[in-house]
PyMOL Python script that loads the backbone (N, CA, C, O; Angstrom):
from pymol import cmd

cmd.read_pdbstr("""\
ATOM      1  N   UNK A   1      81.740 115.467  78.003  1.00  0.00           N
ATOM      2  CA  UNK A   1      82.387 114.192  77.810  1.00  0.00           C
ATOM      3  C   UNK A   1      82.469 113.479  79.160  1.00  0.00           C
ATOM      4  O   UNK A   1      82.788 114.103  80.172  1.00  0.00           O
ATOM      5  N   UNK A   2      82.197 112.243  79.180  1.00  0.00           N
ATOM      6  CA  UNK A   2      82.293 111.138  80.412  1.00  0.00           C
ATOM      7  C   UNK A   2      83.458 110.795  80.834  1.00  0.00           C
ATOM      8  O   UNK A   2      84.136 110.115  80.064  1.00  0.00           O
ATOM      9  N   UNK A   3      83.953 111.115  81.994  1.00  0.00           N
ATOM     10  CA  UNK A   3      85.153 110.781  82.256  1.00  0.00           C
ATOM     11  C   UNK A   3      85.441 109.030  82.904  1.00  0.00           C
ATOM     12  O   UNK A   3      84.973 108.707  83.996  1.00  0.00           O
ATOM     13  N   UNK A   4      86.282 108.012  82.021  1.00  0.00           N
ATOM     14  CA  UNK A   4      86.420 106.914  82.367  1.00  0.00           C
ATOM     15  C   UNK A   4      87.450 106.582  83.590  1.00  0.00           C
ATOM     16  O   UNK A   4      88.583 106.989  83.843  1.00  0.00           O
ATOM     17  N   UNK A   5      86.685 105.787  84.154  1.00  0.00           N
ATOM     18  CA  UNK A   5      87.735 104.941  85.723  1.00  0.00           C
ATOM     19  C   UNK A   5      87.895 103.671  85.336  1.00  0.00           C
ATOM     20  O   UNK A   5      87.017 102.925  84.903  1.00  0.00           O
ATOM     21  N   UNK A   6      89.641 103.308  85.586  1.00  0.00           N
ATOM     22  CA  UNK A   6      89.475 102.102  85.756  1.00  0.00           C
ATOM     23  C   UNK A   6      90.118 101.603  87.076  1.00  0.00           C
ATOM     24  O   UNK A   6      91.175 102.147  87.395  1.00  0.00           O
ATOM     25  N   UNK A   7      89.615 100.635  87.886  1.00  0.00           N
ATOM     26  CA  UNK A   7      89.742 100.139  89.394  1.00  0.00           C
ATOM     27  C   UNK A   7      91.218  99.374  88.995  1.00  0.00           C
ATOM     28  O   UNK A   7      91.536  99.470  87.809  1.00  0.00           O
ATOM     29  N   UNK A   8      91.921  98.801  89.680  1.00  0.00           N
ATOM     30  CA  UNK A   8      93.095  98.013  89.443  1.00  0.00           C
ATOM     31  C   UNK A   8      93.014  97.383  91.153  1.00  0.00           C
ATOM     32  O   UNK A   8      93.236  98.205  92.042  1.00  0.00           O
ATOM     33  N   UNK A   9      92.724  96.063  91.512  1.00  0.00           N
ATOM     34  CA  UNK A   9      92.375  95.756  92.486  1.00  0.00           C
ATOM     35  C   UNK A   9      93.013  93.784  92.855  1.00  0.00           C
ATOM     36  O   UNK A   9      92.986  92.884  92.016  1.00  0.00           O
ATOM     37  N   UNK A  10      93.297  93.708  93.693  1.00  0.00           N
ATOM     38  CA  UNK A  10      94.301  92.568  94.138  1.00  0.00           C
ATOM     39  C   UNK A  10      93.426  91.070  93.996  1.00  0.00           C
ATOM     40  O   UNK A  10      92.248  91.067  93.638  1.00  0.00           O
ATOM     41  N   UNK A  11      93.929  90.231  94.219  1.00  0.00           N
ATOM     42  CA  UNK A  11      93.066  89.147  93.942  1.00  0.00           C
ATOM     43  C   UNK A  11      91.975  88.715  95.222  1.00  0.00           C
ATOM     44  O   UNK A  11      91.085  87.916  95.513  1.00  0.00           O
ATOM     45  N   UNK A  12      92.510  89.507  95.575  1.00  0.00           N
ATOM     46  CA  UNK A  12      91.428  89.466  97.315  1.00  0.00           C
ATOM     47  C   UNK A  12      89.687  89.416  96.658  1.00  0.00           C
ATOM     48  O   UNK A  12      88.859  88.559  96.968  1.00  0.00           O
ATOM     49  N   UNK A  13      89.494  90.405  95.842  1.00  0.00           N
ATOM     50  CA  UNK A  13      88.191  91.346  95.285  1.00  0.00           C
ATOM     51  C   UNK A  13      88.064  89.937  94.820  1.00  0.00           C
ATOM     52  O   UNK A  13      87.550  89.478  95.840  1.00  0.00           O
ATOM     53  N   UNK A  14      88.146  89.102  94.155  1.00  0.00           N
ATOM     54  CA  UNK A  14      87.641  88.370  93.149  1.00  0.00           C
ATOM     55  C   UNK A  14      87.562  86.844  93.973  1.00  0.00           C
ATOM     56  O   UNK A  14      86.692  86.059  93.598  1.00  0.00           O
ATOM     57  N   UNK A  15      88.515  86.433  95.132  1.00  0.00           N
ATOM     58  CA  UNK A  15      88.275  85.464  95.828  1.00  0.00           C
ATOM     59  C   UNK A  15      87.196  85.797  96.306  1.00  0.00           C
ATOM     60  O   UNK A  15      86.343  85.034  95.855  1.00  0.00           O
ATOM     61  N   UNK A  16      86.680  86.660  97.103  1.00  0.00           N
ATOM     62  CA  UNK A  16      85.355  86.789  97.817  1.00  0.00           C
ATOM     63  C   UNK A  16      84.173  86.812  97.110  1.00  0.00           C
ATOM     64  O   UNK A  16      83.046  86.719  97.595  1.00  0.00           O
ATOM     65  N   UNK A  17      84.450  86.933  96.005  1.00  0.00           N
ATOM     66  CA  UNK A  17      83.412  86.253  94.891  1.00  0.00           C
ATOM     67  C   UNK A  17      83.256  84.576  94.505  1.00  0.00           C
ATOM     68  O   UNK A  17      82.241  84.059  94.039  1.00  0.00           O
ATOM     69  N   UNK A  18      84.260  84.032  94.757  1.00  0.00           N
ATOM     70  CA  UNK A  18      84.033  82.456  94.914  1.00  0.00           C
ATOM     71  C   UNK A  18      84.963  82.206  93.234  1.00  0.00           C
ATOM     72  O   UNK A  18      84.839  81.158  92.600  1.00  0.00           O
ATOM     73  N   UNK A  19      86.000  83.578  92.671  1.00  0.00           N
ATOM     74  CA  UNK A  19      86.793  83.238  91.427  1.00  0.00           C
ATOM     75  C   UNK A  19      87.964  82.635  92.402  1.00  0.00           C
ATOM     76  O   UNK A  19      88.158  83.100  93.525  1.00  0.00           O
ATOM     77  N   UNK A  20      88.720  81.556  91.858  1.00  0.00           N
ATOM     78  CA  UNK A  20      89.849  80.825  92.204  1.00  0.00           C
ATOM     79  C   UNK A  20      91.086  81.765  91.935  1.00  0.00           C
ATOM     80  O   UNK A  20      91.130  82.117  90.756  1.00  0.00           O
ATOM     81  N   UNK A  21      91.868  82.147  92.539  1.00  0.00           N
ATOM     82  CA  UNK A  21      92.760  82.860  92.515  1.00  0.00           C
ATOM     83  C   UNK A  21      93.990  82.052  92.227  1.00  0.00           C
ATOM     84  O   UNK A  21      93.807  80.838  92.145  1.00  0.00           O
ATOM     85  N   UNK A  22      95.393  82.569  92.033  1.00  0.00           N
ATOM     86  CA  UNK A  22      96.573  82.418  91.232  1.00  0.00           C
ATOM     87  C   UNK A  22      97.350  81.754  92.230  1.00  0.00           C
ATOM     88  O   UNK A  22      97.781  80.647  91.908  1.00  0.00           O
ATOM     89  N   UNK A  23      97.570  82.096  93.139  1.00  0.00           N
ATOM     90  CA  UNK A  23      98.839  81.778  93.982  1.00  0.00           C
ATOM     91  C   UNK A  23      98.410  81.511  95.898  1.00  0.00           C
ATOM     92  O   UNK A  23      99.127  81.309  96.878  1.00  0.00           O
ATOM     93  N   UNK A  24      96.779  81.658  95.701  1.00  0.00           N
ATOM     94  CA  UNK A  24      96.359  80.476  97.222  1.00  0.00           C
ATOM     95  C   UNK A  24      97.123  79.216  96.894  1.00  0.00           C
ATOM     96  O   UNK A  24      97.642  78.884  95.828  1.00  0.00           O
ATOM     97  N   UNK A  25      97.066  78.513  98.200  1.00  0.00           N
ATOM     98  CA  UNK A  25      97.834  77.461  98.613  1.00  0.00           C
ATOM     99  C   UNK A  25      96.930  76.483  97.463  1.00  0.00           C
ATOM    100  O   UNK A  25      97.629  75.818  96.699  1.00  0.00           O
ATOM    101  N   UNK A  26      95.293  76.359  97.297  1.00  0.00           N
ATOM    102  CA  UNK A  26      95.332  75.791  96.170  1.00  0.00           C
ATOM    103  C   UNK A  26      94.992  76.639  94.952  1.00  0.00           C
ATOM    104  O   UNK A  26      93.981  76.372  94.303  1.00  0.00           O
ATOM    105  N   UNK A  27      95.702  77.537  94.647  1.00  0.00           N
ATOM    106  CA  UNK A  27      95.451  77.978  93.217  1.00  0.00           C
ATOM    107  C   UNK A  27      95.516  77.861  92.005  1.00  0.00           C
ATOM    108  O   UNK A  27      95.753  76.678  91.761  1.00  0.00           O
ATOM    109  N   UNK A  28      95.419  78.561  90.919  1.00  0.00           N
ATOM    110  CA  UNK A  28      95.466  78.461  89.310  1.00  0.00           C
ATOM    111  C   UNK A  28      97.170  77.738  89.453  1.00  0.00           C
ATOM    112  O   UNK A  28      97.378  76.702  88.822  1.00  0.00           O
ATOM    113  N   UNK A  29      98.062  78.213  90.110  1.00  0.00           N
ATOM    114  CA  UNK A  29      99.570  77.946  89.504  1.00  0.00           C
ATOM    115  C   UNK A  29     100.044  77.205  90.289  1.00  0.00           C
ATOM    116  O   UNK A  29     101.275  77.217  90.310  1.00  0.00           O
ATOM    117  N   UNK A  30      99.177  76.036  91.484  1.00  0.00           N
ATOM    118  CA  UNK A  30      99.294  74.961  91.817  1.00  0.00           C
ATOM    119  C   UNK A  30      98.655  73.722  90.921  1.00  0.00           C
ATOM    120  O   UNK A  30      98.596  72.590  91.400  1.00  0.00           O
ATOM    121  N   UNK A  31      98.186  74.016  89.598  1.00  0.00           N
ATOM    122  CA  UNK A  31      97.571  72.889  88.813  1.00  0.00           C
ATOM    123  C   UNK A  31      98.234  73.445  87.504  1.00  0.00           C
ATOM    124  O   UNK A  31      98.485  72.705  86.553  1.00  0.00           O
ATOM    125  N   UNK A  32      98.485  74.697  87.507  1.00  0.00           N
ATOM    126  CA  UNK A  32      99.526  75.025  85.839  1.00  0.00           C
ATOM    127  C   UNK A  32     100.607  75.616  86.163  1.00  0.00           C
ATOM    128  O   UNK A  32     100.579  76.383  87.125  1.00  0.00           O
ATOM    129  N   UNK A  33     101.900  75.389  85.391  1.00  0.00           N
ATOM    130  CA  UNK A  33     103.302  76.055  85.411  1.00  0.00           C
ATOM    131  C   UNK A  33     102.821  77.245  84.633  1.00  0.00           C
ATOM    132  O   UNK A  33     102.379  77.133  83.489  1.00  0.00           O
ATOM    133  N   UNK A  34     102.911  78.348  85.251  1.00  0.00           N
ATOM    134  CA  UNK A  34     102.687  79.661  84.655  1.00  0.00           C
ATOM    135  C   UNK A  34     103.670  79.601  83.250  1.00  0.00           C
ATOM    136  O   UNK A  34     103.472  80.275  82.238  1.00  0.00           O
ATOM    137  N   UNK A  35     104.542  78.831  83.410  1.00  0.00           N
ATOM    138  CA  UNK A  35     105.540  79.524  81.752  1.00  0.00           C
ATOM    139  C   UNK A  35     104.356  78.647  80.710  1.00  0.00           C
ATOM    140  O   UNK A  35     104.462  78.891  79.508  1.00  0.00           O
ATOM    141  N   UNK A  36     103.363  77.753  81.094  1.00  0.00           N
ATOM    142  CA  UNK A  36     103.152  76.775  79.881  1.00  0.00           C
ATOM    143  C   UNK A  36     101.503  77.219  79.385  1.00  0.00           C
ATOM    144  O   UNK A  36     100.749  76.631  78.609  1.00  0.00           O
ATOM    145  N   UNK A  37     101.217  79.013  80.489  1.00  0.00           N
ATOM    146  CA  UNK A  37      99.811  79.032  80.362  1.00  0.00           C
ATOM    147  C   UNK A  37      99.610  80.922  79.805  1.00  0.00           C
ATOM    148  O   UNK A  37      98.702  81.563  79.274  1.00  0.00           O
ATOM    149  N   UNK A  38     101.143  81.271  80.342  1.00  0.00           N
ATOM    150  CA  UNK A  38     100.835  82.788  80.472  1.00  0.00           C
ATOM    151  C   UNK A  38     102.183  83.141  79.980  1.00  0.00           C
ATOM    152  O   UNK A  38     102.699  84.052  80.626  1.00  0.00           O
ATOM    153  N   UNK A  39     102.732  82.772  79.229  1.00  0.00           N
ATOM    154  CA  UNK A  39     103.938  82.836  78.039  1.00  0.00           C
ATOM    155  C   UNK A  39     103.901  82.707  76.842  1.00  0.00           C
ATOM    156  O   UNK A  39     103.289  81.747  76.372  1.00  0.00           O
ATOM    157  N   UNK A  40     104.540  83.631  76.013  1.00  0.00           N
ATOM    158  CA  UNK A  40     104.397  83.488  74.357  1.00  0.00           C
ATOM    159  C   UNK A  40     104.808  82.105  73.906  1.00  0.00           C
ATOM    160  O   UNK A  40     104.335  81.402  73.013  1.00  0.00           O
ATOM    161  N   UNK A  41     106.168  81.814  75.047  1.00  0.00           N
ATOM    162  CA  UNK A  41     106.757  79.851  74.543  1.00  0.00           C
ATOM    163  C   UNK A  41     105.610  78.902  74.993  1.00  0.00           C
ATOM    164  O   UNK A  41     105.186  77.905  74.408  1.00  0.00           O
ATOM    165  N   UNK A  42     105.211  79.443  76.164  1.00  0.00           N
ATOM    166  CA  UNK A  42     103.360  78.674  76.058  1.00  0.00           C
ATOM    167  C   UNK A  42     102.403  78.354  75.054  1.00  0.00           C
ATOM    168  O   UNK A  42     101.724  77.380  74.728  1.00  0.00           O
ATOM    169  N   UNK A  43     102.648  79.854  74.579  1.00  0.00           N
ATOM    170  CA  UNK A  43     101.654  79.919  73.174  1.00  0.00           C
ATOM    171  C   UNK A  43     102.126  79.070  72.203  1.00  0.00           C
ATOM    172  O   UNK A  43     101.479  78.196  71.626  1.00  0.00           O
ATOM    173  N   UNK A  44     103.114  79.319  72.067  1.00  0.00           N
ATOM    174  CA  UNK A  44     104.092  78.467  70.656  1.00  0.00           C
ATOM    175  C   UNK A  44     104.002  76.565  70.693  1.00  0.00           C
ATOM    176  O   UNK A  44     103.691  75.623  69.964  1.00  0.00           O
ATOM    177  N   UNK A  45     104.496  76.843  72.036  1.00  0.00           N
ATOM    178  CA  UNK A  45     104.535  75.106  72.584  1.00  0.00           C
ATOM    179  C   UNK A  45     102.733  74.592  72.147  1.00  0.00           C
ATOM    180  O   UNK A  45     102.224  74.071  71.154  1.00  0.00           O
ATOM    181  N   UNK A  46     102.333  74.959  73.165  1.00  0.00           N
ATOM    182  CA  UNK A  46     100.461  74.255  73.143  1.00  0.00           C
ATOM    183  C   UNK A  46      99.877  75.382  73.271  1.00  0.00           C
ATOM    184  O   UNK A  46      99.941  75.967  74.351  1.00  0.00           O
ATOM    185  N   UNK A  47      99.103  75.985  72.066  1.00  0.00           N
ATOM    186  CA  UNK A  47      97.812  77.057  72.149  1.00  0.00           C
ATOM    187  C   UNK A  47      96.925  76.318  72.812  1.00  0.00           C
ATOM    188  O   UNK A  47      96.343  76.979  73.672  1.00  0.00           O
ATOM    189  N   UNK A  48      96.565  75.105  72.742  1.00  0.00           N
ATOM    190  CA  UNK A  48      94.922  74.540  73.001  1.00  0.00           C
ATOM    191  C   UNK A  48      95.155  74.175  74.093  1.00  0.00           C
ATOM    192  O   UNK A  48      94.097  73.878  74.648  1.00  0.00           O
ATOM    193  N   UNK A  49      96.816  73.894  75.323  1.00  0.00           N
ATOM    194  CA  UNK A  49      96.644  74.081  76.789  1.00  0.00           C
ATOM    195  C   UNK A  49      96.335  75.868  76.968  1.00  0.00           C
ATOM    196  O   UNK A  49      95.470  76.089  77.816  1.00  0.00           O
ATOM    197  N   UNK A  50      96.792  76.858  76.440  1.00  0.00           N
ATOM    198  CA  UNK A  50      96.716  78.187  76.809  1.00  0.00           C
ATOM    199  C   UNK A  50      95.300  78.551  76.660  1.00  0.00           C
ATOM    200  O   UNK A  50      94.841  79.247  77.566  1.00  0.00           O
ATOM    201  N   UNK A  51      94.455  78.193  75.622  1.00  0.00           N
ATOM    202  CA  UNK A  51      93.258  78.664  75.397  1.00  0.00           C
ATOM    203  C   UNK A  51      92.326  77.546  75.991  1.00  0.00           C
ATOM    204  O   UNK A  51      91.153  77.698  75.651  1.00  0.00           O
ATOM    205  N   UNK A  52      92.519  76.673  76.641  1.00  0.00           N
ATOM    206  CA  UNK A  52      91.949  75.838  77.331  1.00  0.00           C
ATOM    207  C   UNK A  52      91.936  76.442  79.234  1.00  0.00           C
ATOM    208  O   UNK A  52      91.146  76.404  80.177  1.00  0.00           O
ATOM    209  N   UNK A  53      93.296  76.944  78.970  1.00  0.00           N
ATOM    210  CA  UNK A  53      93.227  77.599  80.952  1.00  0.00           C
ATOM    211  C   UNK A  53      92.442  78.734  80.857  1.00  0.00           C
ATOM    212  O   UNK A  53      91.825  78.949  81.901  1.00  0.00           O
ATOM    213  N   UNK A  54      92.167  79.866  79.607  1.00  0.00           N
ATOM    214  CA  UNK A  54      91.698  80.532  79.779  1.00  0.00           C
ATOM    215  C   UNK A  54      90.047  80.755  79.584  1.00  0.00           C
ATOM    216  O   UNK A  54      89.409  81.647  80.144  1.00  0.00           O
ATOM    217  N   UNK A  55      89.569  79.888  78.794  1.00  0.00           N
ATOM    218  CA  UNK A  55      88.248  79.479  78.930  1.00  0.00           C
ATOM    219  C   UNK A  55      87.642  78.644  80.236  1.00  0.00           C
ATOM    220  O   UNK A  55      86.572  78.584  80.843  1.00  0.00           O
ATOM    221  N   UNK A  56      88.378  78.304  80.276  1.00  0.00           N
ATOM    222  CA  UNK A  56      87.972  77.901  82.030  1.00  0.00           C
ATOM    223  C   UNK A  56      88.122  78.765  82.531  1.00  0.00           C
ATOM    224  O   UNK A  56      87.808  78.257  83.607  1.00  0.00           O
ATOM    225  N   UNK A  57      88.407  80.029  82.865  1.00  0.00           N
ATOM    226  CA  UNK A  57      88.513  81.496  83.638  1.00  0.00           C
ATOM    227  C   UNK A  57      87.361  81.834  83.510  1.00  0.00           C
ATOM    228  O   UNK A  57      86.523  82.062  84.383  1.00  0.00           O
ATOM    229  N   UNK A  58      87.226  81.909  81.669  1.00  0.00           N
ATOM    230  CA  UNK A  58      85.900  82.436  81.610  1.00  0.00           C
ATOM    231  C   UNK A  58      84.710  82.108  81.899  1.00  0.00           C
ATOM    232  O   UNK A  58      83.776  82.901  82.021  1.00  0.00           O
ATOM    233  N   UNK A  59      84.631  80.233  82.104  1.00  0.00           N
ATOM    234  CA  UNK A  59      83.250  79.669  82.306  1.00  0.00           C
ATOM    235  C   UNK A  59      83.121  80.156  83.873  1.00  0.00           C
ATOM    236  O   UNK A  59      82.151  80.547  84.523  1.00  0.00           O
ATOM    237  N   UNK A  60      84.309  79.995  84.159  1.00  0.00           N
ATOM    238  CA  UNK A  60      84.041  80.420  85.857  1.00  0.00           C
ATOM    239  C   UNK A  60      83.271  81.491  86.322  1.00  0.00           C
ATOM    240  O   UNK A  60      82.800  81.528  87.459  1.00  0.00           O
ATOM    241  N   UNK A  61      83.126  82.381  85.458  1.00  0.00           N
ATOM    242  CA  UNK A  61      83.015  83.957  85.893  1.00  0.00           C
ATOM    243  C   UNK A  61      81.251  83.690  85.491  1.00  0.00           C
ATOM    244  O   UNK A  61      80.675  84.766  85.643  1.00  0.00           O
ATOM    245  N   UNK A  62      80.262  82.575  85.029  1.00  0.00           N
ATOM    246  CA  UNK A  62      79.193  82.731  84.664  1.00  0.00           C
ATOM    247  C   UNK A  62      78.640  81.831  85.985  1.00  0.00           C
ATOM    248  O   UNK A  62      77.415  81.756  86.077  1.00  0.00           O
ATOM    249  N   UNK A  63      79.432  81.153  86.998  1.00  0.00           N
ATOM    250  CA  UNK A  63      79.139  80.617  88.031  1.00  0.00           C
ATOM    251  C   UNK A  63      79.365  81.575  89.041  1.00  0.00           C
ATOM    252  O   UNK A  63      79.204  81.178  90.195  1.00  0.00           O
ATOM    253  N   UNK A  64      79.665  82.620  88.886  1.00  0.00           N
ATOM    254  CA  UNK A  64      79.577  83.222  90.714  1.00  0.00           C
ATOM    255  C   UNK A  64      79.267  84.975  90.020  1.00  0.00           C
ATOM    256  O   UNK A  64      79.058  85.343  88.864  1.00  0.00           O
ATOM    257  N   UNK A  65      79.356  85.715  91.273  1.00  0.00           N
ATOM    258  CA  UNK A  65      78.515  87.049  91.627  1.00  0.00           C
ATOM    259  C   UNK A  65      79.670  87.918  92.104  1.00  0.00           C
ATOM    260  O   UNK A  65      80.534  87.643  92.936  1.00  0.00           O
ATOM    261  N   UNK A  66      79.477  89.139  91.322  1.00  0.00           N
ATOM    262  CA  UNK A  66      80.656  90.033  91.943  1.00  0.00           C
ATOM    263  C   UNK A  66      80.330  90.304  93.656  1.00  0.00           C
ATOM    264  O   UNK A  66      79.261  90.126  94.240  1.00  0.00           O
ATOM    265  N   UNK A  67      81.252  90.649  94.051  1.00  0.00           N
ATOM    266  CA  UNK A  67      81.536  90.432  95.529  1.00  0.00           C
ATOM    267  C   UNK A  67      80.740  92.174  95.969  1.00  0.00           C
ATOM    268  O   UNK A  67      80.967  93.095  95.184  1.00  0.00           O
ATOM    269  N   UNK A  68      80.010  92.401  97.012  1.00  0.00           N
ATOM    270  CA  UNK A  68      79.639  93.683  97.902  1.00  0.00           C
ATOM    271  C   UNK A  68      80.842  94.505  97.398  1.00  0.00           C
ATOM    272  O   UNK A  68      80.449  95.503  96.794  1.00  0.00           O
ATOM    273  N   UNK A  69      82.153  94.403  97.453  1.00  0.00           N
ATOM    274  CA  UNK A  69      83.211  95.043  97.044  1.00  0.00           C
ATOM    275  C   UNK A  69      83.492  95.762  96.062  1.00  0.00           C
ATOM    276  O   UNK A  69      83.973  96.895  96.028  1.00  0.00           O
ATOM    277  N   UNK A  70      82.966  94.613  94.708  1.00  0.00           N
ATOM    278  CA  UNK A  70      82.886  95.330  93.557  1.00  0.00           C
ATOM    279  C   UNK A  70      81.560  96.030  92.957  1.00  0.00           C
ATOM    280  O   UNK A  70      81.545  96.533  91.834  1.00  0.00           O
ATOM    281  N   UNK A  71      80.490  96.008  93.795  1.00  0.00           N
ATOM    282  CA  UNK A  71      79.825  96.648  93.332  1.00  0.00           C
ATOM    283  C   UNK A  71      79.754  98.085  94.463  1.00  0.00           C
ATOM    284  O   UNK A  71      78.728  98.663  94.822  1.00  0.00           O
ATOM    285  N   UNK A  72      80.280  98.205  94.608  1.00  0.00           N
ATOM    286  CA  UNK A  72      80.563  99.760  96.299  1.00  0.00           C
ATOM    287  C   UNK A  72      81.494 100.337  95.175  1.00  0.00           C
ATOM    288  O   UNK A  72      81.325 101.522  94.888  1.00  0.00           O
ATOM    289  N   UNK A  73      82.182  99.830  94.699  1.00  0.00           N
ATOM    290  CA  UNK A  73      83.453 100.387  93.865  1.00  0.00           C
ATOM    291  C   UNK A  73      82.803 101.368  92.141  1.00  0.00           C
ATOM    292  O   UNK A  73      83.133 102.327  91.443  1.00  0.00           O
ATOM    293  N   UNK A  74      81.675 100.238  92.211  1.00  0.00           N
ATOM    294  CA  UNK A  74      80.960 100.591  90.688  1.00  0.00           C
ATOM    295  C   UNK A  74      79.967 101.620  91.278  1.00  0.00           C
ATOM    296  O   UNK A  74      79.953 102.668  90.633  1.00  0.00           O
ATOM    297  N   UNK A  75      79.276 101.593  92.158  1.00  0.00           N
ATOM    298  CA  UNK A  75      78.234 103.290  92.569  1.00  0.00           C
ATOM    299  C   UNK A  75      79.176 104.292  93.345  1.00  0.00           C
ATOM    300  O   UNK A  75      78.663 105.094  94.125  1.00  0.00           O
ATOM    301  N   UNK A  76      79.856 104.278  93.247  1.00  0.00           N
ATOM    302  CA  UNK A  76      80.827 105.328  93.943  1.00  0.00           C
ATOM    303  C   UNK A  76      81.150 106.495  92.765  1.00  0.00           C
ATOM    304  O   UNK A  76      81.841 106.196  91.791  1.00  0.00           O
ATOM    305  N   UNK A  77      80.583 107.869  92.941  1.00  0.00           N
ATOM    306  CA  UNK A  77      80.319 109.021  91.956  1.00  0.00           C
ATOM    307  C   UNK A  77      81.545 110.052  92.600  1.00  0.00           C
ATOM    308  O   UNK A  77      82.145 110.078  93.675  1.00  0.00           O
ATOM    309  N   UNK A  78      81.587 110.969  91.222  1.00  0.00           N
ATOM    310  CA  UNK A  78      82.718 112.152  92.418  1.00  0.00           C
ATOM    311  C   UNK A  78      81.583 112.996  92.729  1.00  0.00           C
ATOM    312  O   UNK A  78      81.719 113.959  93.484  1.00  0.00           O
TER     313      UNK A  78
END
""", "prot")
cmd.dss("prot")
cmd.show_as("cartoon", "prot")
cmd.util.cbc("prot")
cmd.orient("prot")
């Protein structure tokens, strides 16, 4: 049986990939109030602002390249 890893890694890994991070001086929660994007009263209030911030996460991730970082992390064997 294959034994699974999972990495748990800071937003550092994903800025150096060119993903916009949460809480840089200009980040995700300098253009959204976290209660109105990443809250169930978010959800309730406006789904189509919540599922609108998060599809933009996702288009993002088809514009840039995992970082030297994350791929050292992915060939790394015991």
């Amino acid at each position: 049986m294959k034994k699974k890893i999972v990495i748990f890694t800071g937003a550092g890994i994903s800025a150096e990939s060119g993903i916009q991070t949460f809480r840089d001086s200009d980040g995700l929660w300098e253009q959204y109030d976290v209660k109105d994007v990443a809250t169930i009263d978010g959800w309730r209030k406006d789904r189509q602002l919540v599922l609108k911030f998060y599809n933009e996460r996702h288009k993002q991730l088809d514009t840039v390249e995992p970082s030297s970082d994350s791929y050292s992390k992915c060939r790394r064997s015991p």
